[in-house]
C-alpha positions as CSV (number, residue, x, y, z in Angstrom):
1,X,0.0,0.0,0.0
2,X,1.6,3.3,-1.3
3,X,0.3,6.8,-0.6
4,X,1.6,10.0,-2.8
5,X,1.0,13.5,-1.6
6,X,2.7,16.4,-2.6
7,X,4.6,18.6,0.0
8,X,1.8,21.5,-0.7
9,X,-1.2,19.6,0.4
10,X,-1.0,19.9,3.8
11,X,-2.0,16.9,4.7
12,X,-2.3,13.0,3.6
13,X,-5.7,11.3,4.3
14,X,-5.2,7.6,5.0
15,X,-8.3,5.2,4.9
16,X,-8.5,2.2,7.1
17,X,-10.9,-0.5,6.4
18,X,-11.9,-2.8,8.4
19,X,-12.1,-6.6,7.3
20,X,-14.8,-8.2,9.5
21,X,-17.7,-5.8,11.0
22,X,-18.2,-8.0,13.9
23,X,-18.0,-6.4,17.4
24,X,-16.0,-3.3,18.6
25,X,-12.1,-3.0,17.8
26,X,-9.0,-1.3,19.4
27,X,-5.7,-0.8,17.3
28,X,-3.0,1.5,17.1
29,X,-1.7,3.9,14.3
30,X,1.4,5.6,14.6
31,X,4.2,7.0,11.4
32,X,7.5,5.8,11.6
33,X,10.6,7.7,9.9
34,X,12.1,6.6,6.7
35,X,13.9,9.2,4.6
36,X,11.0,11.9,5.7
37,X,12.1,13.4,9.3
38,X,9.3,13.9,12.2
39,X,8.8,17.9,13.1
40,X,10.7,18.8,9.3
41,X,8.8,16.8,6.9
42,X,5.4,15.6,8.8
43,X,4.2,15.6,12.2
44,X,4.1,12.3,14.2
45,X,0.9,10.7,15.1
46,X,0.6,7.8,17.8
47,X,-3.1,7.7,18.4
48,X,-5.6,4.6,20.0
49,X,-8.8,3.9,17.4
50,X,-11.5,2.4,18.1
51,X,-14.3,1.1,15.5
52,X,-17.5,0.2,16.8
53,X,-19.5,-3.0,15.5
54,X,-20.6,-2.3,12.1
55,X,-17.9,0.4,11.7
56,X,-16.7,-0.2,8.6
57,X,-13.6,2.5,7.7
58,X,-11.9,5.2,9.8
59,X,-9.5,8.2,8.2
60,X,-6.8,9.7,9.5
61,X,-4.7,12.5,8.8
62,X,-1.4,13.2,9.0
63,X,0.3,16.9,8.7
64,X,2.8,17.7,5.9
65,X,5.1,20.6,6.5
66,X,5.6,22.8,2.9
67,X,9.0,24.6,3.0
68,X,10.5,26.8,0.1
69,X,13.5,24.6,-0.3
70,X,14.0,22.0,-3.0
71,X,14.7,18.3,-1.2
72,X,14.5,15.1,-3.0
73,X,11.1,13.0,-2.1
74,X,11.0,11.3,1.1
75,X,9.1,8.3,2.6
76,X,7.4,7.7,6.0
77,X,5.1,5.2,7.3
78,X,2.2,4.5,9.1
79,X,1.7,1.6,11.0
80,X,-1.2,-0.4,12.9
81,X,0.1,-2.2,15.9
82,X,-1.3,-3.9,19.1
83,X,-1.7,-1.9,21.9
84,X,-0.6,-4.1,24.2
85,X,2.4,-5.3,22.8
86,X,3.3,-2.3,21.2
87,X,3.9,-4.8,18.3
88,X,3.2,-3.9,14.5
89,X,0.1,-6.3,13.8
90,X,0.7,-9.2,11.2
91,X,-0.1,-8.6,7.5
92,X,1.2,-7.0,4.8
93,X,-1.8,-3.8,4.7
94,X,-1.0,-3.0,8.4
95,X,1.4,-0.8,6.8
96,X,1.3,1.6,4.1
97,X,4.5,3.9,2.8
98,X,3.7,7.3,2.5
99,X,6.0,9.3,-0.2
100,X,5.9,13.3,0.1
101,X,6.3,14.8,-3.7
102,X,8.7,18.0,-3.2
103,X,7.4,20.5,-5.3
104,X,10.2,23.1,-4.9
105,X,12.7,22.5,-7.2
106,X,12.2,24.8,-10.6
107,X,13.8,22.2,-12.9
108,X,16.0,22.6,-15.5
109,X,15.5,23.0,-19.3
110,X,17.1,20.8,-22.2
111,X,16.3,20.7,-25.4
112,X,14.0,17.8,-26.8
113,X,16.7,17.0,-29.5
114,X,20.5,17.7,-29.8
115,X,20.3,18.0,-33.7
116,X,17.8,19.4,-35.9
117,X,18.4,19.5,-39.7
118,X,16.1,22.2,-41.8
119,X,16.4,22.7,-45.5
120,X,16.4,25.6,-47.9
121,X,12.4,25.2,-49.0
122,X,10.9,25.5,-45.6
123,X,10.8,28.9,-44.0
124,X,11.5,27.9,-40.2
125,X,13.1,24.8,-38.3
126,X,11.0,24.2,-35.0
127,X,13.7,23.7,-32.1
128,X,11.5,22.0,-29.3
129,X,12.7,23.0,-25.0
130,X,11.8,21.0,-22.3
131,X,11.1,21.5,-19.2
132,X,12.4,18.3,-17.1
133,X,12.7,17.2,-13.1
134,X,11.2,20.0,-11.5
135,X,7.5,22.4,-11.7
136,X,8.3,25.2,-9.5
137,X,7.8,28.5,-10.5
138,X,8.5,30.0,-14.2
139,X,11.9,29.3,-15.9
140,X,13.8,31.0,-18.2
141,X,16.8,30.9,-20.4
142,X,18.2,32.6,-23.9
143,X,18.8,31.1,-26.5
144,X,21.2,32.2,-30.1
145,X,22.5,30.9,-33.0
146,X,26.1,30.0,-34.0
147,X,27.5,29.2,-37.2
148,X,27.2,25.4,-37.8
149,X,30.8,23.6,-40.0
150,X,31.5,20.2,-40.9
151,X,33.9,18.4,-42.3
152,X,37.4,18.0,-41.7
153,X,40.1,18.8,-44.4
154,X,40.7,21.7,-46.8
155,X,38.3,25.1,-46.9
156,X,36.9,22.9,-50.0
157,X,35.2,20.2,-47.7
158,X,34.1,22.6,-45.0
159,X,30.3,23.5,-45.6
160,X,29.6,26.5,-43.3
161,X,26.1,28.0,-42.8
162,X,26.2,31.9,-42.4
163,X,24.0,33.6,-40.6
164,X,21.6,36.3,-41.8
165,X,22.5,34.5,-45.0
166,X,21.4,30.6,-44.3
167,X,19.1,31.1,-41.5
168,X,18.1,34.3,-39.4
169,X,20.5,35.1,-36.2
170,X,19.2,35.0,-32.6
171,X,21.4,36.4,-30.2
């Protein structure tokens, strides 16, 4: 079981659903720190719930700090365990990961291809920019033109395009 919530939410809602609705039931939830830090990333619950007969589901919440700085995503759990023992209980969906989506980080731009070839009978080439690994904010960058030559040898094997002349200058 895998939760996703982005570091802006505020909080995560977590459903737990009961199997059987026969008589009443006492468990414990609490979080437990993986990569995602108690008081910095999310606040730490350790509560007693109890679902009366017929109770079906019960959701909790847990709070998700937002800060301005970019961090990579981290992971925390939550946990239902016996009271008494103070023992996760047995199963595999007494446990669910939790994964806090930082939103801070702007990204960086790259350009969808590294070559793109135009010819004389079109009027424009279409040079595509990316925006990859990050949605924060607005981006920017500049772009120009340089002179493109290939070939290796003698002037006679070089062919050079020339601005203004070949294709229109951006600088």
């Amino acid at each position: 079981m895998h939760y996703s919530v982005t570091e802006s939410a505020g909080t995560v809602k977590i459903a737990i659903k009961r199997k059987t609705l026969h008589n009443e039931l006492s468990f414990g939830v609490r979080t437990r720190e993986d990569t995602a830090k108690v008081g910095r990333d999310y606040d730490h619950i350790d509560n007693v719930i109890t679902l009366k007969e017929n109770e079906e589901e019960r959701i909790i919440e847990v709070k998700i700090h937002d800060d301005d700085e970019w961090n990579p995503d981290n992971d925390f759990y939550v946990e239902l365990y016996d009271t008494r023992t103070k023992k996760r209980l047995m199963g595999d969906d007494t446990e669910c990961k939790v994964t806090i989506l930082d939103e801070d980080f702007p990204g960086k731009l790259v350009f969808k291809d590294t070559e793109v070839m135009g010819s004389r009978r079109n009027n424009k080439v279409e040079v595509v920019v990316n925006r990859v690994e990050g949605t924060d904010g607005s981006i920017s960058c500049q772009i120009r033109t340089e002179p493109f030559i290939t070939g290796i040898g003698n002037e006679n094997n070089f062919q050079n395009a020339i601005a203004d002349t070949d294709y229109g200058a951006l600088s």
